[in-house]
Each structure stands twice: as C-alpha cells, then as structure tokens.
C-alpha positions in Angstrom: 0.0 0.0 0.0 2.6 2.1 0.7 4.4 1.7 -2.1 1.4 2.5 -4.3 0.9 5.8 -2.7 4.3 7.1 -2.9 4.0 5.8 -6.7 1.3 8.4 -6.9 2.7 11.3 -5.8 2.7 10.9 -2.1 7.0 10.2 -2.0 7.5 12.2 1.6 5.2 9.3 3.4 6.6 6.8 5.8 5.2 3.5 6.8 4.5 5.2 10.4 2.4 7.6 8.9 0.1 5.9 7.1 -1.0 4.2 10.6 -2.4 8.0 11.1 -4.1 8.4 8.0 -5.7 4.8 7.3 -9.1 4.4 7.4 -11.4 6.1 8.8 -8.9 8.2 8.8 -8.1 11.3 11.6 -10.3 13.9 10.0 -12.1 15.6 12.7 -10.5 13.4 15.6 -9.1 14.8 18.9 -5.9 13.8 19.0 -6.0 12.0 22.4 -9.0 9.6 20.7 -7.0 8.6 18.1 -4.1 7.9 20.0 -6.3 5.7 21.7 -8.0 4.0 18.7 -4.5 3.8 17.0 -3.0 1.9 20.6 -0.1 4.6 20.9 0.8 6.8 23.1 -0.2 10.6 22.8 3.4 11.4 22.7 4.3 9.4 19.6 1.1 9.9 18.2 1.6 13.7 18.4 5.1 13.4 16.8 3.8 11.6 14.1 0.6 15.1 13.9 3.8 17.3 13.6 5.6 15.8 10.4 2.2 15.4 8.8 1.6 19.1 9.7 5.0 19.9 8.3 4.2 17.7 5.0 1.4 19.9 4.5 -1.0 16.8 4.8 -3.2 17.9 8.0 -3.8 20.6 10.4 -4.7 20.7 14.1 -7.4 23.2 14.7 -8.8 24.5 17.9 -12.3 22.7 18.7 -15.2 25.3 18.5 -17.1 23.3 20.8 -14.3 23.4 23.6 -11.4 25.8 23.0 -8.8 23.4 25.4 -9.2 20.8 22.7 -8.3 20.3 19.3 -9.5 18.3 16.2 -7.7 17.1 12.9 -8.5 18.3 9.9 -7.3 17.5 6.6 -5.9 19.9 4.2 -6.3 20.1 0.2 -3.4 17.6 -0.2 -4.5 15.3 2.9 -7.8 15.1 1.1 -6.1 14.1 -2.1 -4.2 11.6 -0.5 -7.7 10.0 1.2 
C-alpha cells in the first residue's frame, strides 16, 4: 500500500504515517481519541501530527465546541491523499 501511494505522488510518506491516516482516517478526531484508537501513546502519536503538519498533509485546529481541545483536519493535499 505504501508503495502505491508514494507511486502516486505521495513520496514524503513513511510507513508510520500511514498508521495516522488509514481508514477512517483522523479527519475531525481529537488527537487523544485517536491515539487511543490507534494503541499509541499521545506522545508518539503527536510526533507523528507534527511531520504530517509539516508535510502539509493535515492541520490541528482549535475545537469550537471546547477551545482546550483540538481536532484534525485534513488539508487540500491530505484530502487528495484520502
């Protein structure tokens, strides 16, 4: 799977960040339930947020339901890669 991807454009993912973006996917999450749904720690998954960030794949928004906590959302190129 991976391979396909990066045949399609997508060269700048790693194996460990496809575990983030797999279905369902993280679009809309909190990042704590994900960690949790993923079976990682927030620590690693939150590294993992950052490069993806970086890559220009996803964004971490405040939540407008509660302003502590924040959601995922995908951007143009995170929805291409979906």
């Amino acid at each position: 799977m991976l391979a396909r991807v990066q045949e399609r454009g997508f060269a700048d993912l790693d194996l460990a960040h496809m575990s983030v973006l797999l279905y369902p996917g993280p679009q809309g999450a909190r990042p704590t339930d994900l960690a949790a749904r993923l079976g990682m720690t927030k620590q690693a998954l939150n590294y993992l947020l950052r490069e993806l960030e970086r890559l220009g794949y996803l964004e971490r928004a405040f939540d407008p339901r509660d302003r502590r906590a924040r959601r995922i959302a995908l951007t143009g190129r995170g929805l291409a890669l979906a």
